[in-house]
C-alpha positions in Angstrom: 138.4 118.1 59.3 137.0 117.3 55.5 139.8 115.8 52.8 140.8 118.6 50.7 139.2 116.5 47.9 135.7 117.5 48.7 136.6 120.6 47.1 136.8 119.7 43.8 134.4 116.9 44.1 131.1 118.9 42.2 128.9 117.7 45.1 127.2 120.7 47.0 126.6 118.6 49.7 130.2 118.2 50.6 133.3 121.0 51.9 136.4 121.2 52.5 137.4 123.0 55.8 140.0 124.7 57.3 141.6 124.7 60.8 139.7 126.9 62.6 141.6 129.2 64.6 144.7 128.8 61.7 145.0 131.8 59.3 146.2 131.6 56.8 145.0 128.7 55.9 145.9 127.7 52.2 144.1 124.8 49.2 146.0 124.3 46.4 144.1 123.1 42.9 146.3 120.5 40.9 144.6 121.5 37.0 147.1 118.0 35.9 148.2 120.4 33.2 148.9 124.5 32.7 145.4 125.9 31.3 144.3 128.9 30.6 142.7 130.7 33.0 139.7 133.3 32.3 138.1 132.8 35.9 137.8 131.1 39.0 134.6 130.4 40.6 134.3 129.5 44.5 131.0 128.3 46.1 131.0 129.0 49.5 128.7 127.9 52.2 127.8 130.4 55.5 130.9 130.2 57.4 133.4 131.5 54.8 136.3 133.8 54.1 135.7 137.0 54.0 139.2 137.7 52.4 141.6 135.7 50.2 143.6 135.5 47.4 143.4 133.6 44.3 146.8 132.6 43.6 148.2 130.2 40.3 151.7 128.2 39.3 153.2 126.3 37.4 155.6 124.5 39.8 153.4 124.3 42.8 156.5 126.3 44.5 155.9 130.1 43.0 152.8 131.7 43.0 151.8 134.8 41.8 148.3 136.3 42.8 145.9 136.6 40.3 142.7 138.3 42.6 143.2 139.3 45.7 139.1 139.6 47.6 137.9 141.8 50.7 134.7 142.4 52.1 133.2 139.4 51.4 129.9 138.8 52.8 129.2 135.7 54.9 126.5 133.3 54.0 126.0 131.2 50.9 127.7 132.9 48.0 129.7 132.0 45.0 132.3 134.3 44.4 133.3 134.3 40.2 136.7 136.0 39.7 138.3 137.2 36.4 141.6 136.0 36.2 144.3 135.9 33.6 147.0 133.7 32.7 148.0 130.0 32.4 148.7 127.8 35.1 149.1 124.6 36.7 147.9 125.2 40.1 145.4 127.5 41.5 
């Protein structure tokens, strides 16, 4: 398994992955501060989700979906979602 870090780390030649065979499986985004949001942009490499949820908080313990996805194709993709509101976590 990959740290969660590799994420958020800006290199493309790094993931994060989750269990395989464990849905859901969940990543949670600490922003360090509530910002607000306009969208949220995932890069994904070929073995991706096909569905989620983009989901934000402010106390890491509520969350409130902001996007939910279907359909998604597999392959390479990134996957820009319009999102509104101010948050913490993503």
């Amino acid at each position: 398994m990959q740290p969660a870090s590799n994420a958020v780390d800006g290199n493309a030649g790094t993931r994060w992955e989750s269990t395989q065979g464990v849905s859901p499986s969940w990543l949670a985004v600490d922003l360090g501060s509530a910002k607000s949001l306009t969208q949220v942009v995932i890069d994904w490499e070929a073995a991706n989700a096909a569905s989620y949820q983009v989901q934000g908080s402010n106390d890491n313990t509520n969350w409130t979906t902001l996007k939910s996805v279907t359909g998604g194709a597999f392959g390479n993709r990134t996957d820009t979602n319009a999102v509104s509101g101010t948050y913490r976590y993503v």
